[in-house]
C-alpha positions as CSV (number, residue, x, y, z in Angstrom):
1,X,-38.4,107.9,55.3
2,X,-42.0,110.0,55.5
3,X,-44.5,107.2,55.2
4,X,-46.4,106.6,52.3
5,X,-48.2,103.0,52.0
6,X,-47.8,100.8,49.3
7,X,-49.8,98.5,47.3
8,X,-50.0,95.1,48.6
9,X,-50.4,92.0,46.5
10,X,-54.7,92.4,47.7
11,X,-54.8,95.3,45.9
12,X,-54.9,97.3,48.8
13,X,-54.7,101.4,47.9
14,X,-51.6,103.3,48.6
15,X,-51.3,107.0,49.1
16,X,-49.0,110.1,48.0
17,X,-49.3,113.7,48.9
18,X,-48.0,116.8,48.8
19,X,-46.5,118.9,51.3
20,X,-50.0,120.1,52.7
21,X,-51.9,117.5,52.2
22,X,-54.2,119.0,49.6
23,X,-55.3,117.9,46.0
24,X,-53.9,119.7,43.0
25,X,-56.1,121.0,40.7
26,X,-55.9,122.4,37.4
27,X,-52.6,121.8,35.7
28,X,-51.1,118.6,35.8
29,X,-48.1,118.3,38.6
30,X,-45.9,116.0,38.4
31,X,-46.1,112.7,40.3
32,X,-44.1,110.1,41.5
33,X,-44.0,105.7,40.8
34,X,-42.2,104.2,43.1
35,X,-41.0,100.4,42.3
36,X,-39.0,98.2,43.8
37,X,-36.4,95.6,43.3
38,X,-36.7,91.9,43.9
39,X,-35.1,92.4,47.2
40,X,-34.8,95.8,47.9
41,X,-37.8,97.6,49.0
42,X,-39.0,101.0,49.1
43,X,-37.7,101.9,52.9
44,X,-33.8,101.3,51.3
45,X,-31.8,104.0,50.5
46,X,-31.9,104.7,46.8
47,X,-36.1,104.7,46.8
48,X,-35.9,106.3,50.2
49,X,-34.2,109.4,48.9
50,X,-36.1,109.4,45.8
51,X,-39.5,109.7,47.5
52,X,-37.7,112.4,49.5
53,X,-37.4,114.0,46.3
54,X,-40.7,114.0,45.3
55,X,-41.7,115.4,49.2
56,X,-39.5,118.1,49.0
57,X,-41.3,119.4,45.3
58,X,-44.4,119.0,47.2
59,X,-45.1,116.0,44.6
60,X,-47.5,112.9,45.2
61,X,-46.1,110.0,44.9
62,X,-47.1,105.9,45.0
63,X,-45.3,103.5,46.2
64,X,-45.6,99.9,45.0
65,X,-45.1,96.8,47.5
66,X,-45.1,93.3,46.3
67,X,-44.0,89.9,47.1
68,X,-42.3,88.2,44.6
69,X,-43.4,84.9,43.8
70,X,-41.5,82.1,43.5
71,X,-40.3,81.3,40.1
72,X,-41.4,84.4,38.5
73,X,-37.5,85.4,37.0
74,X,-37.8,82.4,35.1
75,X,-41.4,82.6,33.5
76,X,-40.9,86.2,33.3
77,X,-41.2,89.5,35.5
78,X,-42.3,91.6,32.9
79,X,-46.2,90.9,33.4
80,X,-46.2,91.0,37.1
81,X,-44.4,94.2,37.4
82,X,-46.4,96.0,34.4
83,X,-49.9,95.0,36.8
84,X,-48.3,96.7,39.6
85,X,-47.3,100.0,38.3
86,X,-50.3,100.2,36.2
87,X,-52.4,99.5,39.5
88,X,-49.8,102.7,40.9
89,X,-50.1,104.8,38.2
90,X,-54.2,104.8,38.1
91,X,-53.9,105.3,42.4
92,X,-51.7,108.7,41.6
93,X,-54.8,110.0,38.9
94,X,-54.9,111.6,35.9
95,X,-53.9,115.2,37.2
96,X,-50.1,113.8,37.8
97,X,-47.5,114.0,35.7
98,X,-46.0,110.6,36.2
99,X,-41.8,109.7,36.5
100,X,-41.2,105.9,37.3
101,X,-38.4,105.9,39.8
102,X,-37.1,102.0,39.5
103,X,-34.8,99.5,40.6
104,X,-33.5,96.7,39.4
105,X,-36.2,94.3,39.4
106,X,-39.0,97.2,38.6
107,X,-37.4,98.2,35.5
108,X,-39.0,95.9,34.1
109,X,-41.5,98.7,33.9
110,X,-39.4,100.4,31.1
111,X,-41.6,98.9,28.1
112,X,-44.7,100.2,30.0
113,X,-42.7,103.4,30.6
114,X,-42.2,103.2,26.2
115,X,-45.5,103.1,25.8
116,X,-46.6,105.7,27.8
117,X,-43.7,108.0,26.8
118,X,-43.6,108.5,30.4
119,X,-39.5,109.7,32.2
120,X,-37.9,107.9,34.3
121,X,-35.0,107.2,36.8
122,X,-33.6,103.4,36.1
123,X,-31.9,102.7,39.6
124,X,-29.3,99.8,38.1
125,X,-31.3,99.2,35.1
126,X,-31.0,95.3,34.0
127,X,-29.2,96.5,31.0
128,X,-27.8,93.0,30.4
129,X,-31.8,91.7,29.3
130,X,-31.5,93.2,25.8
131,X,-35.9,94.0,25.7
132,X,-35.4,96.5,29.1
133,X,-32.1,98.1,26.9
134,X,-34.3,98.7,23.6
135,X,-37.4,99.8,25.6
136,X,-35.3,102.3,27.7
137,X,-33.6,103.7,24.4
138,X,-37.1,103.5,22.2
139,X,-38.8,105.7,25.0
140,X,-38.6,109.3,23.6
141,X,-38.9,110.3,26.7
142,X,-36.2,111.7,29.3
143,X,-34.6,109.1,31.7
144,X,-31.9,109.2,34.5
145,X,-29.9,106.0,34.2
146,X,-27.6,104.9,37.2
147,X,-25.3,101.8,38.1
148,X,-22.2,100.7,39.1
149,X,-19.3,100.0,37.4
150,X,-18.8,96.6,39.3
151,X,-22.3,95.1,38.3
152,X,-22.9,92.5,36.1
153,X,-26.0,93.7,35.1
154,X,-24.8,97.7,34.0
155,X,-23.4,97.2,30.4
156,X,-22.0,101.0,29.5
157,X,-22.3,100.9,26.2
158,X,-26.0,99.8,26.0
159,X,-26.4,102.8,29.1
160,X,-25.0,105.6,27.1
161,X,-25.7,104.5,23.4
162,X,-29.4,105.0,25.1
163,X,-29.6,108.3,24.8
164,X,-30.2,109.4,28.1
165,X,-28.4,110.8,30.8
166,X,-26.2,108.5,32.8
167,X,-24.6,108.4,36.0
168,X,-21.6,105.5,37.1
169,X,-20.8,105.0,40.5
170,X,-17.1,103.5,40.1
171,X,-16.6,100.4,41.8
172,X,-20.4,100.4,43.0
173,X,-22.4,97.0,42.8
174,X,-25.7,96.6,42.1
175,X,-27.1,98.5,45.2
176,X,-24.6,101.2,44.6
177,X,-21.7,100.4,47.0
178,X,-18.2,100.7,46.3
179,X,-15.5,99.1,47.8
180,X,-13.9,100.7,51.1
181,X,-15.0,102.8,54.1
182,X,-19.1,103.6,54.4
183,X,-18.2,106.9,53.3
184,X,-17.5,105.8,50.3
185,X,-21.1,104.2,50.2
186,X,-22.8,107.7,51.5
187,X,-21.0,110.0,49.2
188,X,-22.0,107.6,46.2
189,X,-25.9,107.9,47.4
190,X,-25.0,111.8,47.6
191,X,-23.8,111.8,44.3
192,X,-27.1,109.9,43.3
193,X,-29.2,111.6,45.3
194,X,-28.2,114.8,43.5
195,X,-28.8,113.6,40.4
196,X,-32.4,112.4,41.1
197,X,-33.0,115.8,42.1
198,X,-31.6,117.7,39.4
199,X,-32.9,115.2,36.3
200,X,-36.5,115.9,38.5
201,X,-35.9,119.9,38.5
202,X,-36.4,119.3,34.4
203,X,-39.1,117.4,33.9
């Protein structure tokens, strides 16, 4: 994974940039959000290809880092994951054209997303907490759903009565695996990989 620092809970900046380091002027290009899950961080493999995406389009992109607090599922994760790609969007600047790549835990950032009419890629959206189906559906714009068919939080009907493009991995869990041999695992990420790059080739 190229290295591109995160936001830490201080507030500390992160970084994106494009293939030759320079700032884009002039018309807006689009940029990259980066957000985790609860355990899965931005070095694992469905964010890692997904900023690889972004590199190889010569996009900026942010990445957020966070540590999540105690007790915060119960209390509610929407708030805390709202400050953190808010704090990510205003690092990447008003020239981008921002796409919210999350998972699991950081799509939570699909009402903010709504709001903003901004596109995004849901990496096993928590389509079983009824506000983050009705945001992802409400938000005219484009979005690149994916999950597997074997996790309890991917409910198909609330995925494709969305609207949006959707992708299944059969028998994957919620970090994408399916049963059987590791190849099974890497041809899913292929399959995923692909489709981050083509749903990214439209925006």
């Amino acid at each position: 994974m190229r290295k591109v620092s995160g936001e830490k809970a201080s507030g500390e900046k992160a970084s994106g940039e494009n293939v030759s380091g320079e700032k884009v002027s002039g018309e807006k290009v689009l940029g990259g959000v980066l957000v985790p899950g609860r355990g899965y961080g931005p070095q694992a493999p469905l964010l890692d290809l997904a900023s690889e995406a972004f590199h190889d389009l010569g996009a900026p992109y942010e990445t957020v880092e966070w540590t999540v607090p105690g007790g915060l599922l119960e209390t509610g994760p929407e708030p805390f994951v709202r400050a953190y790609v808010q704090a990510a969007l205003h690092r990447l600047g008003p020239d981008a054209r921002p796409v919210i790549v999350a998972k699991s835990l950081g799509t939570h950032a699909a009402r903010l997303a709504a709001e903003l009419e901004l596109p995004a890629i849901w990496l096993t959206p928590l389509l079983n907490q009824a506000p983050i189906a009705a945001a992802i559906a409400a938000n005219p714009a484009p979005a690149l759903l994916v999950g597997g068919s074997a996790d309890k939080s991917w409910v198909p009907g609330a995925a494709t009565g969305s609207g949006k493009t959707v992708v299944t991995i059969d028998g994957g869990d919620h970090g994408l695996r399916p049963p059987g041999p590791l190849r099974a695992y890497t041809d899913s990420l292929g399959v995923v990989a692909t489709a981050m790059e083509k749903f990214l080739a439209t925006l």
